[in-house]
C-alpha positions as MATLAB code, in Angstrom:
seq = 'XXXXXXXXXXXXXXXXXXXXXXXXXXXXXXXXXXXXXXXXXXXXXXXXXXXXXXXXXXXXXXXXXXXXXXXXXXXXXXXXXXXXXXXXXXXXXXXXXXXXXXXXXXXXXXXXXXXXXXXXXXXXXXXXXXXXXXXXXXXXXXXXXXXXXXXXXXXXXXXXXXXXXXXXXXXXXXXXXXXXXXXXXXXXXXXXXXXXXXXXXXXXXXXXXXXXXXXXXXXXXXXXXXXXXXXXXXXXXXXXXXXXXXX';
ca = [
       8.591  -15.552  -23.824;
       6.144  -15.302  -20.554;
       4.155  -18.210  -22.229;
       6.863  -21.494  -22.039;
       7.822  -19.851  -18.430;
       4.136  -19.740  -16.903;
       3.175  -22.573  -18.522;
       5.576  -24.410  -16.077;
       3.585  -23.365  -13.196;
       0.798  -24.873  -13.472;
       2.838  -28.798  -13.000;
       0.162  -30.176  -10.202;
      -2.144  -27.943  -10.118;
      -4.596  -31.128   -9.615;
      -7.442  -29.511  -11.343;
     -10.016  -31.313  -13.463;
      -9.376  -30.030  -17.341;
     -13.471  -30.649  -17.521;
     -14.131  -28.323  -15.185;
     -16.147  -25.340  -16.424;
     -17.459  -23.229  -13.510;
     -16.302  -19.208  -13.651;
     -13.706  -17.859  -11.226;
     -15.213  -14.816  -10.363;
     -12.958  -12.296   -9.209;
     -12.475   -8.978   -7.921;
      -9.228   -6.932   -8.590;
      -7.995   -3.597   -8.051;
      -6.763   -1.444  -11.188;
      -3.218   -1.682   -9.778;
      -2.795   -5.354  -11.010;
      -4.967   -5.017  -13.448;
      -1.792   -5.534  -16.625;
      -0.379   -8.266  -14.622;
      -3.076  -10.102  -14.395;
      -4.390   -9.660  -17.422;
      -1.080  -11.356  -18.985;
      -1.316  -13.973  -16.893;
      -5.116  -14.567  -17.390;
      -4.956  -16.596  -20.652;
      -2.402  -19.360  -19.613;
      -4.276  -20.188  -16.370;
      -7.328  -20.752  -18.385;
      -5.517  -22.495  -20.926;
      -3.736  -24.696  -18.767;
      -6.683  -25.601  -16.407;
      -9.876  -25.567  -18.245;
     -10.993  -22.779  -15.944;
     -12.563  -19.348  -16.506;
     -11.714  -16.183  -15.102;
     -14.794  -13.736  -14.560;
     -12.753  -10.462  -13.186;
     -14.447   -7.364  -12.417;
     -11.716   -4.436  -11.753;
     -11.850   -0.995  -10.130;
     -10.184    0.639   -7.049;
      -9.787   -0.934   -3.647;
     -12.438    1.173   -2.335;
     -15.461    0.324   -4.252;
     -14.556   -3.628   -4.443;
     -14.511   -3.256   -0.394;
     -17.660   -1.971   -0.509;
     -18.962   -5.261   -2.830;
     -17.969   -7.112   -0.828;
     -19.482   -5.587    2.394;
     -22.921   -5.101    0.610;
     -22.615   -9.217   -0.178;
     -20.945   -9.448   -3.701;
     -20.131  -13.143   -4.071;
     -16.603  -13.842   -5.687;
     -13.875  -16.381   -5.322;
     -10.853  -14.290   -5.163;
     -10.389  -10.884   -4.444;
      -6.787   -9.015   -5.169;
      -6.625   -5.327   -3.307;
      -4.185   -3.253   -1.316;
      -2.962   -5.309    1.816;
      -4.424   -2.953    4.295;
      -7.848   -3.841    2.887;
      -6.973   -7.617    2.395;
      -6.030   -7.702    6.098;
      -9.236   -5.316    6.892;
     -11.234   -7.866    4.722;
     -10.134  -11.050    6.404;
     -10.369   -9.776   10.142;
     -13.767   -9.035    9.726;
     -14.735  -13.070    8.289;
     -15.389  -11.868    4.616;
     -11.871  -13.998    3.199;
     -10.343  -17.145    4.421;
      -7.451  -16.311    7.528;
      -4.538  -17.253    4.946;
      -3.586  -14.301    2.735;
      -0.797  -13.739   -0.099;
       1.230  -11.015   -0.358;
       1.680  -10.386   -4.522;
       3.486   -7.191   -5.303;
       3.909   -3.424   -4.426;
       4.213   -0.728   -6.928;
       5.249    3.226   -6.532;
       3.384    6.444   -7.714;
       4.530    7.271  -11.323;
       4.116   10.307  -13.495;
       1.930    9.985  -16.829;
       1.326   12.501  -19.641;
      -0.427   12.577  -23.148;
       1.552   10.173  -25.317;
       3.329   12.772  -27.733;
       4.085   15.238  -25.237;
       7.451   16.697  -23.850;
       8.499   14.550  -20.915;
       9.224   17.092  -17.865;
      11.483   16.731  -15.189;
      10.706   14.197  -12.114;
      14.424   13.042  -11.356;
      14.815   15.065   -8.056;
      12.471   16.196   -5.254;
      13.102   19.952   -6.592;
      12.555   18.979  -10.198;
       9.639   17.235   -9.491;
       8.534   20.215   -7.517;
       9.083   22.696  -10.239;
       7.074   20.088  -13.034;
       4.286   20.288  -10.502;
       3.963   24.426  -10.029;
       4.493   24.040  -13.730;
       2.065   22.221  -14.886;
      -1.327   23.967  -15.435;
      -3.633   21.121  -14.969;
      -3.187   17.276  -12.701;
      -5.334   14.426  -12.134;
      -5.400   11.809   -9.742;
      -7.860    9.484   -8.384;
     -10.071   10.452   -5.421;
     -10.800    7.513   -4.689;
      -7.097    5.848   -5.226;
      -4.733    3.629   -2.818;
      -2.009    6.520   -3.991;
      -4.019    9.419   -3.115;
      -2.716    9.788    0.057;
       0.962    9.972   -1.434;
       0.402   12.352   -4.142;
      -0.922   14.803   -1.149;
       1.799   13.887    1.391;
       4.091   14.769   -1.469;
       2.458   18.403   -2.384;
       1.997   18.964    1.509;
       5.919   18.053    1.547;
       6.773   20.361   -1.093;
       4.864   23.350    0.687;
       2.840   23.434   -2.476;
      -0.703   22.479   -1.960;
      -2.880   25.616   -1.941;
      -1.148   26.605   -5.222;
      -1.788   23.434   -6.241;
      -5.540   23.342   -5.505;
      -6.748   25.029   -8.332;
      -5.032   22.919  -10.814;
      -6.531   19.431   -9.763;
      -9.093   17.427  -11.086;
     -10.107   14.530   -9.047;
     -11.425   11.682  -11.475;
     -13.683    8.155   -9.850;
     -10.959    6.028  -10.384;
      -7.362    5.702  -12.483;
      -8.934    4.577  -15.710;
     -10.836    7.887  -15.370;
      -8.061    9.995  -14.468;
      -6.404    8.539  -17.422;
      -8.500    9.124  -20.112;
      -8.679   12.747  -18.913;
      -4.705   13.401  -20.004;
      -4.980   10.912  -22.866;
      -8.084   13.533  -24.054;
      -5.992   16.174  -23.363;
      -8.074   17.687  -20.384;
      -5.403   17.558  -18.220;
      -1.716   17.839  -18.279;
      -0.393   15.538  -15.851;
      -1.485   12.130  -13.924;
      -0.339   11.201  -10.675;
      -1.090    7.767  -10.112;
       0.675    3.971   -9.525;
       3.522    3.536  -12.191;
       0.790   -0.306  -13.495;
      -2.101    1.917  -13.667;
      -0.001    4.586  -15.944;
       1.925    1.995  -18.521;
      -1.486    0.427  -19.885;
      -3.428    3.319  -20.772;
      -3.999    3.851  -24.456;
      -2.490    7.175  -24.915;
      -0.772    7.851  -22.189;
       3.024    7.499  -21.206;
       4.989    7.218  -18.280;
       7.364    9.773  -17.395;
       8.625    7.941  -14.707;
       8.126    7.391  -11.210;
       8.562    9.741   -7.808;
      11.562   10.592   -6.607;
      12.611    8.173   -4.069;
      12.165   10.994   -1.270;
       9.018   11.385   -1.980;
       8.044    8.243   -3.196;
       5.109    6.151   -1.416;
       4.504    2.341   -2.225;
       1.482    0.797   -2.364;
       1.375   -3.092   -1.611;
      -1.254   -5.350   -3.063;
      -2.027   -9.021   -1.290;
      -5.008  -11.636   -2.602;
      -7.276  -13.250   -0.544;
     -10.239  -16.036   -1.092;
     -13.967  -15.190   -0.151;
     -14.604  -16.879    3.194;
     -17.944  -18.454    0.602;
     -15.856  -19.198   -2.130;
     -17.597  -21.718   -4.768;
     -14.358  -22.546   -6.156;
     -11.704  -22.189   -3.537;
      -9.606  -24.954   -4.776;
      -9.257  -22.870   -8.359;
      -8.709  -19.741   -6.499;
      -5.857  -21.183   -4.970;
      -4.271  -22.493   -8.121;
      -4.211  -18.898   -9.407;
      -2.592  -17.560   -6.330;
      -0.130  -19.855   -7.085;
       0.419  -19.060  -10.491;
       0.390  -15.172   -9.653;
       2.933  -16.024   -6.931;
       5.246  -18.112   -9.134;
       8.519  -17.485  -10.164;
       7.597  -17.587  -13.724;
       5.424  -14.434  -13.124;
       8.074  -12.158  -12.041;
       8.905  -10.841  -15.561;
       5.662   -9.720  -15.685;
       5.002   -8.099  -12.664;
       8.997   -5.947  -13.578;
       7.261   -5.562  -17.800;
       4.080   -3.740  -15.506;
       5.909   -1.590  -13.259;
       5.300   -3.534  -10.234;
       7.362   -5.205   -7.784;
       6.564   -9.368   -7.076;
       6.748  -10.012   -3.078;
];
């Protein structure tokens, strides 16, 4: 169904069908689904490649500080703005989506309850293992939340910190841990692993994800076109399939 609607975006694109050259981009894990749908009909449509290298916000920041070249980068806003103020993307930013912290467990496994702030605090003091990503845009919110709840030293022992949501993961789809705390798109993609559900809106902290093009961008014109089909209308459904937001 996403197919005949994307494929409408792409009306004046103006780019050459000849053209050849790679897109190379970096993305953060929290697009990662979305993008990945949308990956095949922009290449279809234009004749262009996309070379996309994904992991968290933080180590594609530090790429591109140490000199990475790329044509398009997609990351949390803070580091998009970060990223531009400092000369590495061009001044004009796009905001994409935002997503919330969900709740993932080994596919198979009872669902607990995360419907209210106390339930959700009960699953956690239940629970006798949790991962998250150390080095994750939600980090910060899964802590706020356990600092919130009064919870964290009891909490302590239970947590292992993984390099990165794939990572943390594959440690509850292995069955090493119980419980993974981590953005609702990371959660829904994972080979087995399902989402519970997302945080309680009380306790619930949004993450918000903007793309920007390298301020040495080879193919800037091509970067742009794929903004625009990211931004479109036609990718909406796809963003809500993912668990994300479109802004």
């Amino acid at each position: 169904m996403y197919s005949r609607l994307i494929a409408l975006a792409f009306t004046g694109l103006g780019l050459a069908s000849a053209q050849t050259t790679s897109v190379r981009v970096l993305g953060s894990n929290g697009v990662r689904a979305v993008i990945e749908e949308l990956k095949p009909q922009y290449e279809q449509k234009t004749g262009r490649r996309l070379e996309i290298q994904w992991g968290s916000t933080t180590d594609q920041v530090k790429k591109i500080n140490s000199g990475e070249s790329f044509d398009l980068t997609i990351l949390t806003t803070e580091a998009i703005d970060q990223l531009a103020k400092a000369g590495k993307l061009m001044p004009k930013t796009a905001p994409v989506a935002r997503c919330g912290v969900g709740v993932g467990i080994r596919s198979g496994s009872s669902k607990p309850d995360i419907a209210t702030p106390e339930a959700m605090k009960r699953t956690l003091l239940q629970a006798k293992s949790i991962t998250y990503a150390e080095d994750g845009a939600s980090r910060a919110y899964v802590e706020k939340m356990m600092d919130h709840f009064g919870i964290t030293a009891q909490m302590k022992p239970k947590i292992m910190l993984a390099h990165g949501s794939v990572a943390a993961d594959a440690l509850v789809a292995d069955g090493k841990a119980e419980m993974v705390l981590t953005l609702a798109s990371e959660i829904l993609p994972a080979p087995g692993v399902t989402l519970v559900g997302t945080l309680p809106e009380q306790v619930q902290g949004y993450i918000n994800f903007a793309a920007g093009i390298s301020a040495n961008a080879k193919n800037a014109d091509a970067a742009e076109a794929f903004i625009n089909v990211i931004k479109s209308s036609a990718a909406k459904p796809v963003y809500q399939a993912k668990g994300m937001e479109p802004r």
